[in-house]
FIKOLVEX-386637 format. One record per residue (C-alpha): residue number from 1; x, y, z. Coordinates in Angstrom, 3 decimals. Each point is the difference from the previous one (the first is absolute). Layout:
BEGIN
node num NUM x X y Y z Z .
...
# end
This chain:
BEGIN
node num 1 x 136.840 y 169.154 z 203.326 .
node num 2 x -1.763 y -1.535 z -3.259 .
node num 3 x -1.728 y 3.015 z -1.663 .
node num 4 x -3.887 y -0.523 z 0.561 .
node num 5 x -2.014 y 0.498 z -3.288 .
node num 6 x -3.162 y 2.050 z 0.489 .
node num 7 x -2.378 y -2.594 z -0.934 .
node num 8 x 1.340 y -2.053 z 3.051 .
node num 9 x -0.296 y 3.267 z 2.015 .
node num 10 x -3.422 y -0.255 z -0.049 .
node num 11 x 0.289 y -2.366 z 2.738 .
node num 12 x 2.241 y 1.736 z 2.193 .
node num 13 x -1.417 y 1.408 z 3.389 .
node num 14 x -1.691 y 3.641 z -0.929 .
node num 15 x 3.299 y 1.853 z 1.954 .
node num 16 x 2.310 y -1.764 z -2.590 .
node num 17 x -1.755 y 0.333 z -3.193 .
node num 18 x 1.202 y 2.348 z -2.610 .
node num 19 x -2.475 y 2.397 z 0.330 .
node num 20 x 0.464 y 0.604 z 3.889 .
node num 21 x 3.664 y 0.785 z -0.861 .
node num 22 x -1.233 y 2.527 z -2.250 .
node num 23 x -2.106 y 1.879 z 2.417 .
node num 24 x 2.762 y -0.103 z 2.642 .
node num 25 x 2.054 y 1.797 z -2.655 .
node num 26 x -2.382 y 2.564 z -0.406 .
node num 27 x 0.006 y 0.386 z 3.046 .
node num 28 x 3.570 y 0.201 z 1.158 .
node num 29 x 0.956 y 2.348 z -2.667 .
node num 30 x -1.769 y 3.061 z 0.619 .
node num 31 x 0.757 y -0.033 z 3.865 .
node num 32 x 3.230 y 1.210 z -1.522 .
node num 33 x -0.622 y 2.001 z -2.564 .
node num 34 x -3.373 y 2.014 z 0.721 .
node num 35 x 1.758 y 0.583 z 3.203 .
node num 36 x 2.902 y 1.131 z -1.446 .
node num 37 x -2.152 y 2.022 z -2.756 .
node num 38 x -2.426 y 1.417 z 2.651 .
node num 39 x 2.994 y 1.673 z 2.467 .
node num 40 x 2.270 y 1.187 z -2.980 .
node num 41 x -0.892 y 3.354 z -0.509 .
node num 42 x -0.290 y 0.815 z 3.373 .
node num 43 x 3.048 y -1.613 z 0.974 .
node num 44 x 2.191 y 1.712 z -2.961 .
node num 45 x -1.278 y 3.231 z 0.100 .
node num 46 x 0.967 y -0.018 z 3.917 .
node num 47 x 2.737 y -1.984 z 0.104 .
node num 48 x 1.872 y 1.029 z -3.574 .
node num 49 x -1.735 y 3.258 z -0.638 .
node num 50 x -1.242 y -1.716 z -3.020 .
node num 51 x -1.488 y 2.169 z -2.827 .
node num 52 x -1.783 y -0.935 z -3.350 .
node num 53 x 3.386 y -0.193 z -2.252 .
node num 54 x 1.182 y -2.306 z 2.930 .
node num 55 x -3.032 y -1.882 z 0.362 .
node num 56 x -0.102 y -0.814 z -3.945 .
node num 57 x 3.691 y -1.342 z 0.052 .
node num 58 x -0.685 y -2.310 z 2.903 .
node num 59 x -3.040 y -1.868 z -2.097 .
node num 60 x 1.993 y 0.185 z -3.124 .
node num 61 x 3.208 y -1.809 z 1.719 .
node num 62 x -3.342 y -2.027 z 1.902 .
node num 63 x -1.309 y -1.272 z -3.550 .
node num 64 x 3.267 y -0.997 z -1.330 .
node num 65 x -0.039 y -3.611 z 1.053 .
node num 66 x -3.521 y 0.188 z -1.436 .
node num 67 x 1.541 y 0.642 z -3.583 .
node num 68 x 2.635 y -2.546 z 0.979 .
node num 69 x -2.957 y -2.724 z 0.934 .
node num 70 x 0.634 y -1.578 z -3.772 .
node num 71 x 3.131 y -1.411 z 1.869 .
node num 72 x -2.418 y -2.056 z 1.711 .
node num 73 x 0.333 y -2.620 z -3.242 .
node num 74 x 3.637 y -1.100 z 0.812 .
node num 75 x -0.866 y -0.162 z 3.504 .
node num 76 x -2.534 y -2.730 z 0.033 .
node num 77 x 2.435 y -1.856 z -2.294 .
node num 78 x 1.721 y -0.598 z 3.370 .
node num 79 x -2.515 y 0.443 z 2.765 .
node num 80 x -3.528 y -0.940 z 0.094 .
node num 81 x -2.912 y 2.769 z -0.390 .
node num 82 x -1.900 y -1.117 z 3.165 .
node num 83 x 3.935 y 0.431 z 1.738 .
node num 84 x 1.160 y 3.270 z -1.330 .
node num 85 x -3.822 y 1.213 z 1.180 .
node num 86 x 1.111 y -0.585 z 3.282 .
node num 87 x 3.738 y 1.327 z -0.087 .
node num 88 x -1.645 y 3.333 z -1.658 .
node num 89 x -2.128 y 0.068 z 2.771 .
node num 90 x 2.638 y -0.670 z 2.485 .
node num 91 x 1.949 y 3.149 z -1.428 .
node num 92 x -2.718 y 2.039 z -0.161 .
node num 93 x -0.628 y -0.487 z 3.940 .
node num 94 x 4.213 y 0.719 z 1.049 .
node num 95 x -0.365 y 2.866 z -2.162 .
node num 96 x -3.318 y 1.595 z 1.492 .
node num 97 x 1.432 y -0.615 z 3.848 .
node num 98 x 2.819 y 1.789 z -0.997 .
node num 99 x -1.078 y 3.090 z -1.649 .
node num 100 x -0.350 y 2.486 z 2.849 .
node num 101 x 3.768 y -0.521 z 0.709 .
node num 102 x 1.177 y 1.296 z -3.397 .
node num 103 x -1.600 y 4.019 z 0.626 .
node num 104 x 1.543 y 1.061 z -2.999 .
node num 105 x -0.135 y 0.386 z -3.996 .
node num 106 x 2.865 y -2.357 z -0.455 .
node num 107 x -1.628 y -2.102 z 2.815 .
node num 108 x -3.148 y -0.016 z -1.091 .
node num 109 x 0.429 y -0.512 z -3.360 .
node num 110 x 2.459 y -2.967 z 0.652 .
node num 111 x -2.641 y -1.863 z 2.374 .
node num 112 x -2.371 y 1.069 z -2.619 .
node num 113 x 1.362 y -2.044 z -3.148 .
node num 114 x 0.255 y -3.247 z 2.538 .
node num 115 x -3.510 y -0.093 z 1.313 .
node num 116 x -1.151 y 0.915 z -4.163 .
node num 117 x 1.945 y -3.095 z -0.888 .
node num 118 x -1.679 y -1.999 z 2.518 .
node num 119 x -3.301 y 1.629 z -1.190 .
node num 120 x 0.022 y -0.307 z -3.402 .
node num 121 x 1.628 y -3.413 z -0.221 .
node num 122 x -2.516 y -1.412 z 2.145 .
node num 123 x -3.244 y 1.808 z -2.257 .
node num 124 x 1.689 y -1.474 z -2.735 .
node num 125 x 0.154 y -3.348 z 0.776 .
node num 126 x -3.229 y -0.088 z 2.339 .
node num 127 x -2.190 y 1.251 z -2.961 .
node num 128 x 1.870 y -2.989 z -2.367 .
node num 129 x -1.255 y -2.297 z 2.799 .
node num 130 x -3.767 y 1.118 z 0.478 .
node num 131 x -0.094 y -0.345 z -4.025 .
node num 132 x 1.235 y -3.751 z 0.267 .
node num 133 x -1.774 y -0.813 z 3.071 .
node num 134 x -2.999 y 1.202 z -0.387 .
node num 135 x -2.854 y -1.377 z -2.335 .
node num 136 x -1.187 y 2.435 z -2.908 .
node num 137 x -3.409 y -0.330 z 1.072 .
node num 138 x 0.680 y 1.297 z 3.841 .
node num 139 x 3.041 y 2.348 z -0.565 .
node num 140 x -2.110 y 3.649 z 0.224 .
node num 141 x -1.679 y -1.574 z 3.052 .
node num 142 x 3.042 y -1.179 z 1.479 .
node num 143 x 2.069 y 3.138 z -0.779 .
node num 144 x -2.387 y 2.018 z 1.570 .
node num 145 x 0.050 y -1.883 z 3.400 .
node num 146 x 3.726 y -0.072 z 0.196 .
node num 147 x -0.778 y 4.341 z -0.563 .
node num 148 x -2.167 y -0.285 z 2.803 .
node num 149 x 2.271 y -2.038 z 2.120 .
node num 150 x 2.955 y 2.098 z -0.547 .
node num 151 x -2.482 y 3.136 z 0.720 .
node num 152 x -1.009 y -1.584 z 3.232 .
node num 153 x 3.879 y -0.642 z 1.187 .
node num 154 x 0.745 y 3.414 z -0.756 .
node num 155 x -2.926 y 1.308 z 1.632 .
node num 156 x 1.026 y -1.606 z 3.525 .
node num 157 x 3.585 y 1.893 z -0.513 .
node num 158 x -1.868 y 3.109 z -0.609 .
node num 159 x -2.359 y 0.040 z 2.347 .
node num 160 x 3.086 y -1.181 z 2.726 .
node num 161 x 2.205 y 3.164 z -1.412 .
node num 162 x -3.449 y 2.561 z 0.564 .
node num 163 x -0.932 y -1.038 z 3.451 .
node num 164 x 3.946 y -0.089 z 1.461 .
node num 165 x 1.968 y 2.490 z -2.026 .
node num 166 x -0.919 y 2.946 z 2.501 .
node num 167 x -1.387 y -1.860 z 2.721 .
node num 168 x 3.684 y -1.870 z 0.557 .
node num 169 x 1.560 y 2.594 z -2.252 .
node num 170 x 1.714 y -2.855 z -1.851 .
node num 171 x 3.072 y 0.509 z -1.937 .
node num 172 x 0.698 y -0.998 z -3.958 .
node num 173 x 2.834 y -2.540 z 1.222 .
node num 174 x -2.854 y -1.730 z 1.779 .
node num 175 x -2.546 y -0.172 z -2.354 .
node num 176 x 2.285 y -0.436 z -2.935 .
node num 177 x 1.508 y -3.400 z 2.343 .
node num 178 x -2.969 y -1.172 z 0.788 .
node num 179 x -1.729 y 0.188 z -3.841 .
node num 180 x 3.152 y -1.641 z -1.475 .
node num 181 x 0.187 y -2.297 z 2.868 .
node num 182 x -3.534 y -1.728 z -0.207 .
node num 183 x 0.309 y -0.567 z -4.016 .
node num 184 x 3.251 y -1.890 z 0.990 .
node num 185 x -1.792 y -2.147 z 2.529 .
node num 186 x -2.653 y -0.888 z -2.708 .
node num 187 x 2.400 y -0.820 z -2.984 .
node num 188 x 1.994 y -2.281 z 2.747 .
node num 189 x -3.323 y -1.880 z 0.645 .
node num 190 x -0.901 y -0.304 z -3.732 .
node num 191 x 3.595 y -1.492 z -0.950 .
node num 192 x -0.367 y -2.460 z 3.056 .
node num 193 x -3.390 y -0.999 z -0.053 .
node num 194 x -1.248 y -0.373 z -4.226 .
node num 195 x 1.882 y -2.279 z -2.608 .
node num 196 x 1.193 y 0.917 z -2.853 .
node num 197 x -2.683 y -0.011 z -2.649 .
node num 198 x 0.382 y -1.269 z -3.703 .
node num 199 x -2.053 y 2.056 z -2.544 .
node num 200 x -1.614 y -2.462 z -2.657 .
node num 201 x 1.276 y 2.181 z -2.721 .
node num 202 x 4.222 y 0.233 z -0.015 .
node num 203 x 0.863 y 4.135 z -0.755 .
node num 204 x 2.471 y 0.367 z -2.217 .
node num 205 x 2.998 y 2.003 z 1.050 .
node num 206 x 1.290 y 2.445 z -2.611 .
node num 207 x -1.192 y 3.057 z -1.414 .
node num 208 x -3.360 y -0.023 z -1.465 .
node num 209 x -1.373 y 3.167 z -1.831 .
node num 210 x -2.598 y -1.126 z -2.351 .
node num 211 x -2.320 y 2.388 z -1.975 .
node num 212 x -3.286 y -1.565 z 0.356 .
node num 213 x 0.177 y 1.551 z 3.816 .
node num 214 x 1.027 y 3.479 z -1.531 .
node num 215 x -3.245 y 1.561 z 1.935 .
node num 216 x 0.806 y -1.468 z 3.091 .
node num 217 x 3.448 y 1.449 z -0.248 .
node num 218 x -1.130 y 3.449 z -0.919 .
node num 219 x -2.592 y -0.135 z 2.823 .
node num 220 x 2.623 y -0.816 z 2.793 .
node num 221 x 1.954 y 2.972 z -1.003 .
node num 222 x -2.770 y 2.359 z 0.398 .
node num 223 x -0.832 y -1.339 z 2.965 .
node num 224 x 3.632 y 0.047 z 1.610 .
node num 225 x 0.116 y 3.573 z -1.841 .
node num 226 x -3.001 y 0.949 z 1.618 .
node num 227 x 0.109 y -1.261 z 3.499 .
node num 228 x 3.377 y 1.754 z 0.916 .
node num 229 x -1.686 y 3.380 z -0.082 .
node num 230 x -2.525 y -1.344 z 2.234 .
node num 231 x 2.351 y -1.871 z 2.383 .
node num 232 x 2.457 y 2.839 z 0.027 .
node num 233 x -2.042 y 3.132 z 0.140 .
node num 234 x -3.250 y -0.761 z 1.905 .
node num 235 x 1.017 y -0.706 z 2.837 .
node num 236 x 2.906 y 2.364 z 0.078 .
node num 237 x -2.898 y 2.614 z -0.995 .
node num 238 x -1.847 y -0.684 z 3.565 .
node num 239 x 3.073 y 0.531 z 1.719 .
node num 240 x 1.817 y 3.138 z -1.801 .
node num 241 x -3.663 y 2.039 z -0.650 .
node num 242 x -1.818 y -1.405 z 2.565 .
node num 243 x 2.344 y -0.074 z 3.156 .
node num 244 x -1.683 y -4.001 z 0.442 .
node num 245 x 2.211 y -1.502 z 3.023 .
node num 246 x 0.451 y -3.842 z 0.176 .
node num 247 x -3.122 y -0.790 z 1.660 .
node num 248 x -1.675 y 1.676 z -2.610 .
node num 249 x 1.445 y -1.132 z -2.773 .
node num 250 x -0.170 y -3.724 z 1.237 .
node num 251 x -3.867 y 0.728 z 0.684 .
node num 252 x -0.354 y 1.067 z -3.414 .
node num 253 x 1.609 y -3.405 z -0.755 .
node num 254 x -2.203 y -1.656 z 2.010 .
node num 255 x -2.734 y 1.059 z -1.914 .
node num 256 x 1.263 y -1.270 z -2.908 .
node num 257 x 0.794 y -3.155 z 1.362 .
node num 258 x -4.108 y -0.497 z 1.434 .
node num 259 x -1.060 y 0.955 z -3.198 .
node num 260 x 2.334 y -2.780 z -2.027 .
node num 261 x -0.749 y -2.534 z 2.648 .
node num 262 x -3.839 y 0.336 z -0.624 .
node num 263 x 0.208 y 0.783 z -3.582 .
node num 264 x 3.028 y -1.910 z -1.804 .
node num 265 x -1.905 y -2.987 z 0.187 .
node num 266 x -3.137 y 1.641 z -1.646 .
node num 267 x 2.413 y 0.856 z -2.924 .
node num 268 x 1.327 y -3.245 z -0.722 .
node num 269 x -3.321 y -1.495 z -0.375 .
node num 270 x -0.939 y 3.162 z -2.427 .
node num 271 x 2.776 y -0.899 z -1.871 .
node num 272 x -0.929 y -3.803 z -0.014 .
node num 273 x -3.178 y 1.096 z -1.189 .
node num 274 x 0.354 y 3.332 z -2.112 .
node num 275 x 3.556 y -0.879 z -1.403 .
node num 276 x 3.058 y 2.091 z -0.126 .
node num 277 x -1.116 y 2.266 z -2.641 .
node num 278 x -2.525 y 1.197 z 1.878 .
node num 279 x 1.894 y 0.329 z 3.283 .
node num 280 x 3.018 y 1.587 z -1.487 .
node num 281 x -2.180 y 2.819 z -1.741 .
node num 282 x -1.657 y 0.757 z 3.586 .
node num 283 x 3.255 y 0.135 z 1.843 .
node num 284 x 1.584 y 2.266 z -2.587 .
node num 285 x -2.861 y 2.546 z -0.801 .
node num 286 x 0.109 y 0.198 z 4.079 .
node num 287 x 3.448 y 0.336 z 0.352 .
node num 288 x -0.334 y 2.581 z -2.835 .
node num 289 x -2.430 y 2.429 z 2.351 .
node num 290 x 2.361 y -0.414 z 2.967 .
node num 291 x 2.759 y 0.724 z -1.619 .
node num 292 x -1.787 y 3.724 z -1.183 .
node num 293 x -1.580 y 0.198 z 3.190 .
node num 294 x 3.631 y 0.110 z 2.084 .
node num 295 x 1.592 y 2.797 z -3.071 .
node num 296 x -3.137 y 1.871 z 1.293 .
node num 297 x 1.032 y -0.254 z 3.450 .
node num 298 x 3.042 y 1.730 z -0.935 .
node num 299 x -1.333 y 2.715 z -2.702 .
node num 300 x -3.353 y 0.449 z 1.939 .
node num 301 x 0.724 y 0.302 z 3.328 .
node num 302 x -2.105 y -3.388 z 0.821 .
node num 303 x 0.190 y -0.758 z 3.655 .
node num 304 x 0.851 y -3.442 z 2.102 .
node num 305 x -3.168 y -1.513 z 0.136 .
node num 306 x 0.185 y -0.332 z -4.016 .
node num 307 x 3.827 y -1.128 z 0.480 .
node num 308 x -0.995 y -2.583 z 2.462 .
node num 309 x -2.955 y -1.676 z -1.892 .
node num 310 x 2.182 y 0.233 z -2.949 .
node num 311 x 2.343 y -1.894 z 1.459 .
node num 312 x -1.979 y -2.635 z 0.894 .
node num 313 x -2.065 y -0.478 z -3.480 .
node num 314 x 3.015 y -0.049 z -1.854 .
node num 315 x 1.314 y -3.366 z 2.015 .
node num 316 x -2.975 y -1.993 z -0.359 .
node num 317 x 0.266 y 0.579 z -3.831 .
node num 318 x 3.363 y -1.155 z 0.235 .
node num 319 x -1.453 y -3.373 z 1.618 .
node num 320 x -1.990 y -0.004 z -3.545 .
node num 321 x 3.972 y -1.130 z -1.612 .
node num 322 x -1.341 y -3.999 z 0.689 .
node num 323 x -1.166 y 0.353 z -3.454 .
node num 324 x 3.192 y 0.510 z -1.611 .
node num 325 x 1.593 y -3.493 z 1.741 .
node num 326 x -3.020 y -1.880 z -0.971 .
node num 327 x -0.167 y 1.549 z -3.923 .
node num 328 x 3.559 y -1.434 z 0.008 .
node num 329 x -0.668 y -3.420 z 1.575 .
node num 330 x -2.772 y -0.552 z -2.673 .
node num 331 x 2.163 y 0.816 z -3.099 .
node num 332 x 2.799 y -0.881 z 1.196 .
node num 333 x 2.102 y -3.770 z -0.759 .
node num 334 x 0.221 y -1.952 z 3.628 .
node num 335 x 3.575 y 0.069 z -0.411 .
node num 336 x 0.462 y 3.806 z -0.577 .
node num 337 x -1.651 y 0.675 z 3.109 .
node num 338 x 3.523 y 0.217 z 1.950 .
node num 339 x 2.448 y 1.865 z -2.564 .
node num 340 x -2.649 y 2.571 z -0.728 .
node num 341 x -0.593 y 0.659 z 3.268 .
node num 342 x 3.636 y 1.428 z 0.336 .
node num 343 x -0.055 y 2.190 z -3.279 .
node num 344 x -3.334 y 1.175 z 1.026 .
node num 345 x 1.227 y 1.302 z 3.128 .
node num 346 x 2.682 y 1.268 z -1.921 .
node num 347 x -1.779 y 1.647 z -2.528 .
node num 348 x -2.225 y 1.509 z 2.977 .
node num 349 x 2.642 y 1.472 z 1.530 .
node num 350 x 1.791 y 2.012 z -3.282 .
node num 351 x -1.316 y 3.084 z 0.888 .
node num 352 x -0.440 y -0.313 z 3.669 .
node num 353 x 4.210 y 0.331 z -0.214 .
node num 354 x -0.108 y 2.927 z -1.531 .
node num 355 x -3.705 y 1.937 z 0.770 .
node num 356 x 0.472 y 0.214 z 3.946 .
node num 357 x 3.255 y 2.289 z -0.366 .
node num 358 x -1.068 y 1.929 z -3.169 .
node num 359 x -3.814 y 0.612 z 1.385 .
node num 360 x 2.139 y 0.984 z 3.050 .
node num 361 x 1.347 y 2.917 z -1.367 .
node num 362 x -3.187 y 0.661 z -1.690 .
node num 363 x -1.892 y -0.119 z 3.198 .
node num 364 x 2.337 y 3.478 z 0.989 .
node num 365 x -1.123 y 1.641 z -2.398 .
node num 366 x -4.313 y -0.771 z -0.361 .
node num 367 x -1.169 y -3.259 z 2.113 .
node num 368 x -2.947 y 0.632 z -2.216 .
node num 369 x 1.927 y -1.009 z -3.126 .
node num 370 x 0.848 y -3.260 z 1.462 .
node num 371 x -3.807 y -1.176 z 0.346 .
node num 372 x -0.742 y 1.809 z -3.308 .
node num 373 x 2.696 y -2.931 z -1.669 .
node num 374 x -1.442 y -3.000 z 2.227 .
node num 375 x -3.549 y 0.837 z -1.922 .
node num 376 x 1.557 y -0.231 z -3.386 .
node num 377 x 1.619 y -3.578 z 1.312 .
node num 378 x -3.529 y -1.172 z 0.640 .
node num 379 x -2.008 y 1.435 z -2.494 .
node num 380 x 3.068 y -1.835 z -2.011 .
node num 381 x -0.147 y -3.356 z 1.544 .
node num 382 x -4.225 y 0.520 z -0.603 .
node num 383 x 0.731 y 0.356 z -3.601 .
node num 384 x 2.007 y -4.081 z 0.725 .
node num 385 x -2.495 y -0.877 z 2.126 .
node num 386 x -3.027 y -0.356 z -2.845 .
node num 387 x 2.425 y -2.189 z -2.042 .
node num 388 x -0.490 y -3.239 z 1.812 .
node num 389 x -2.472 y -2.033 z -0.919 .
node num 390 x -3.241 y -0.718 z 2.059 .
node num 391 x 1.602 y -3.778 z 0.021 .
node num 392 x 3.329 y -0.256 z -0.224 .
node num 393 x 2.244 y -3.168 z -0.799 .
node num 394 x 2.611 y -0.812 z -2.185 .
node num 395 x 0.041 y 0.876 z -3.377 .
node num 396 x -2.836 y 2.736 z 0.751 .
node num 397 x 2.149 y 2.441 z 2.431 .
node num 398 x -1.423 y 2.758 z -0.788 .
node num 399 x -2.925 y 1.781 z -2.663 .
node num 400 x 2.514 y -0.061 z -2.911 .
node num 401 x 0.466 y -3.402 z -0.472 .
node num 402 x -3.221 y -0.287 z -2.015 .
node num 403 x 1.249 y 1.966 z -2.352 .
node num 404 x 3.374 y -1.908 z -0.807 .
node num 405 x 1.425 y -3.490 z -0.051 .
node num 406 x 0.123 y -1.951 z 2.741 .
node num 407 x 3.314 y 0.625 z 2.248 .
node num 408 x 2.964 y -1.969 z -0.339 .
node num 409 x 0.757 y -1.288 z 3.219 .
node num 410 x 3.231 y 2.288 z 0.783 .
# end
């Protein structure tokens, strides 16, 4: 079929415009994955006696594909991006229905690198094509909805897994099937039912590392750096010190996910209306009282209650990461949008290879310790944070470029 450009999308029906794709998306991905996330530590404790060396090694081999996401540039020489959405998709789906049967470290770990290649294939192309398809001037808006809408799917898995997980005393196989099943359905209908759409400005398709975005690149590492301590540890905190069973920890989850749904949207118009700077500063000097907050937990003696509404603070500032995609889609050349996208995932995901299994080890020894270096990280990326400007564009990418030349262009 003849590639549809998006001006001429405009006057597609509303379920075949660009934008509808992108919310089905959002949606079909985490049905997968927050499912997957959300029974994990329950499920490899039980079923693989799993313990916090182990736990670290399966998210380091899960965020390899993440450091391998700058292959995504000879991919889409070949394929298209709004394609290779889907396929990642697809995979990610077969690899969550699968999971339960693999009850082992070998097992585990091998299902885990195919549903992380799904996973972080698909984030890297899907955040190239909100950049290109949305407008500047609706983007935080817009990227807060899709939040919301990917929120509200996960919420409806959440709430299913709470209400039937004693009451029919389901099984893992079953709600691992069903999860991975239902993002296949959806990534079926969206490859059927939308046209390929044709971005006004052509990506190029090699490497691109340019210095102007230097800030951008050192944020995304700090982030990726980070979020693994969070997305490792937290949860497997409730679980290991708390004794939190599945229905608990997926009510926990729940909470978050109510609290994004109502709130993501909020955020994006903040940062529409604040800027990044601003929102950046907020999410990091939050993230940095967390952070000490959970080493507390561990060298204080701080009880659940504190874990709990930890827990759920520390993923709505997470939500508050909008601003980094829109700093980047304002300094960034229309044609970059694509190839950056890939080494920013990459560069996102160099220490999430190697923190997981070496903050593993460290978590044997004092839990505390691990919390203690996830302040530094985001007193760190605070310090990054005040650098961008109130207005960024190009040639003004961050608060040191009144004080030199203009930048060349690479």
């Amino acid at each position: 079929m003849r590639p549809v450009p998006l001006s001429e999308a405009r006057g597609l029906p509303i379920w075949r415009r660009p934008v509808t794709l992108l919310f089905l998306m959002a949606i079909a991905m985490p049905l997968s994955f927050a499912t997957w996330s959300a029974l994990l530590n329950n499920f490899v404790i039980e079923a693989a006696q799993f313990d916090g060396k182990d736990i670290g090694w399966l998210h380091t081999v899960r965020e390899i594909p993440g450091f391998l996401a700058i292959g995504v540039i000879v991919v889409i020489m070949f394929v298209r991006e709004q394609v290779l959405a889907l396929i990642s998709l697809a995979l990610l789906g077969v690899a969550t229905a699968i999971t339960a049967q693999f009850p082992t470290m070998g097992g585990l770990l091998f299902v885990t690198l195919l549903s992380s290649i799904g996973f972080h294939y698909y984030e890297t192309v899907n955040q190239s094509l909100q950049l290109q398809w949305l407008p500047k001037e609706r983007a935080p808006q817009v990227l807060g909805l899709l939040i919301a809408a990917a929120s509200g799917a996960t919420l409806v898995a959440y709430v299913a897994i709470v209400m039937t997980w004693e009451a029919f005393d389901l099984s893992y196989t079953f709600v691992y099937v069903v999860s991975g099943g239902l993002t296949l359905a959806i990534t079926l209908y969206c490859a059927l039912m939308f046209p390929q759409f044709e971005s006004p400005n052509p990506q190029k398709k090699t490497f691109v590392l340019r210095r102007r975005y230097w800030l951008y690149y050192a944020l995304q590492f700090m982030s990726g750096a980070r979020r693994q301590i969070f997305t490792v540890f937290a949860g497997f905190m409730m679980v290991e010190r708390f004794g939190f069973e599945v229905h608990e920890v997926t009510a926990l989850f729940l909470i978050n996910l109510v609290a994004n749904m109502i709130i993501a949207p909020l955020l994006g118009k903040a940062v529409h209306h604040w800027g990044e700077r601003l929102a950046l500063v907020v999410e990091y000097v939050g993230l940095t009282v967390v952070f000490t907050l959970y080493g507390g937990i561990y060298w204080f003696g701080w009880g659940v209650v504190l874990a709990a509404a930890l827990y759920v603070v520390d993923h709505i500032f997470f939500a508050m990461a909008l601003a980094l995609k829109t700093y980047f889609q304002k300094i960034a050349d229309p044609g970059d949008i694509a190839p950056t996208a890939a080494v920013a995932f990459t560069i996102n995901h160099i220490a999430a290879v190697f923190l997981p299994a070496g903050l593993g080890y460290l978590w044997l020894v004092s839990p505390g310790a691990v919390f203690a270096l996830a302040s530094c990280m985001a007193l760190t990326s605070l310090g990054l944070a005040l650098l961008i400007p109130r207005h960024p564009e190009p040639g003004r990418e961050t608060v040191l470029a009144r004080f030199s030349a203009p930048a060349p262009a690479e």
